[in-house]
C-alpha positions in Angstrom: 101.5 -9.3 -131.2 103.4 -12.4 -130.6 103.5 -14.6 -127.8 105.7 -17.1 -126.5 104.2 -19.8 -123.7 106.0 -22.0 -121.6 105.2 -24.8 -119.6 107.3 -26.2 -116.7 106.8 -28.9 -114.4 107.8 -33.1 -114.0 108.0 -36.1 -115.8 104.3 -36.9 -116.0 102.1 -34.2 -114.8 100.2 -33.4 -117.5 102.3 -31.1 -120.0 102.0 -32.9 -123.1 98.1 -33.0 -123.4 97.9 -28.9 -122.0 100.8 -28.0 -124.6 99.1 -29.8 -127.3 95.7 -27.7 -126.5 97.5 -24.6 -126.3 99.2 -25.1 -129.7 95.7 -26.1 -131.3 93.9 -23.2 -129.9 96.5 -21.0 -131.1 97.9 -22.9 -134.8 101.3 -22.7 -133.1 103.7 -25.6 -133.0 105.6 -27.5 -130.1 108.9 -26.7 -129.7 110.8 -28.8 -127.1 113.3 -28.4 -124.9 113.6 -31.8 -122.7 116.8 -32.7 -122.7 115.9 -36.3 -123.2 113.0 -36.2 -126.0 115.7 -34.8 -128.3 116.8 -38.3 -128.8 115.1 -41.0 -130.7 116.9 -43.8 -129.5 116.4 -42.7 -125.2 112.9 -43.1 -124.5 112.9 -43.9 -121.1 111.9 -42.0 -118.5 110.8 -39.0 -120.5 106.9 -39.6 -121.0 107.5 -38.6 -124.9 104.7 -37.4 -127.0 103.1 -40.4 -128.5 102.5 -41.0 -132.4 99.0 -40.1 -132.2 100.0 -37.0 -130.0 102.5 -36.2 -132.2 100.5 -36.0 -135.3 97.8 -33.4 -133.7 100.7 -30.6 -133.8 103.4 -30.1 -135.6 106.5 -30.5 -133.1 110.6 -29.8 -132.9 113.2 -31.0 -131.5 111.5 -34.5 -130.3 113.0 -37.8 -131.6 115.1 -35.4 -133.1 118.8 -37.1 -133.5 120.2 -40.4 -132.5 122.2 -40.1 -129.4 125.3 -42.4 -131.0 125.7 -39.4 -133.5 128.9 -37.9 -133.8 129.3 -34.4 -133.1 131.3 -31.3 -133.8 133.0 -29.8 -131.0 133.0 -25.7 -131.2 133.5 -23.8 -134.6 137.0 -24.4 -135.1 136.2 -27.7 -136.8 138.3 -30.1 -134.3 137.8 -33.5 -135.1 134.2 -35.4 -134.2 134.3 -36.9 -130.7 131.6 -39.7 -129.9 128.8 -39.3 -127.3 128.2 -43.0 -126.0 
């Protein structure tokens, strides 16, 4: 059977170092969803996995995209508008 965990909770409470555990206990990955982490170039304020963190698990969607880059607006293909 599969399972899916989530953790919730602050900035800083300790749900890096428990997700990380989690993940090794069970060879899973970290998949985020912090609205912040997904940039590379916004690290403040979001207590982002470190490099040495980081390379204990595999992990998504952290330091993912640059937050200058240009993105497409729905599926009809209207033109690229600029998130700044």
């Amino acid at each position: 059977m599969n399972s899916l965990v989530i953790l919730l909770g602050p900035t800083g409470v300790g749900k890096t170092e428990l997700s990380l555990q989690v993940a090794e206990r069970f060879g899973s990955p970290i998949i985020s969803s912090d609205s912040r982490q997904l940039y590379k170039d916004l690290p403040i304020g979001t207590a982002a996995p470190t490099p040495e963190q980081m390379a204990r698990v595999k992990h998504y969607m952290v330091a993912y995209r640059l937050l200058q880059r240009q993105q497409l607006r729905g599926r009809r293909g209207l033109p690229p508008i600029r998130i700044t």
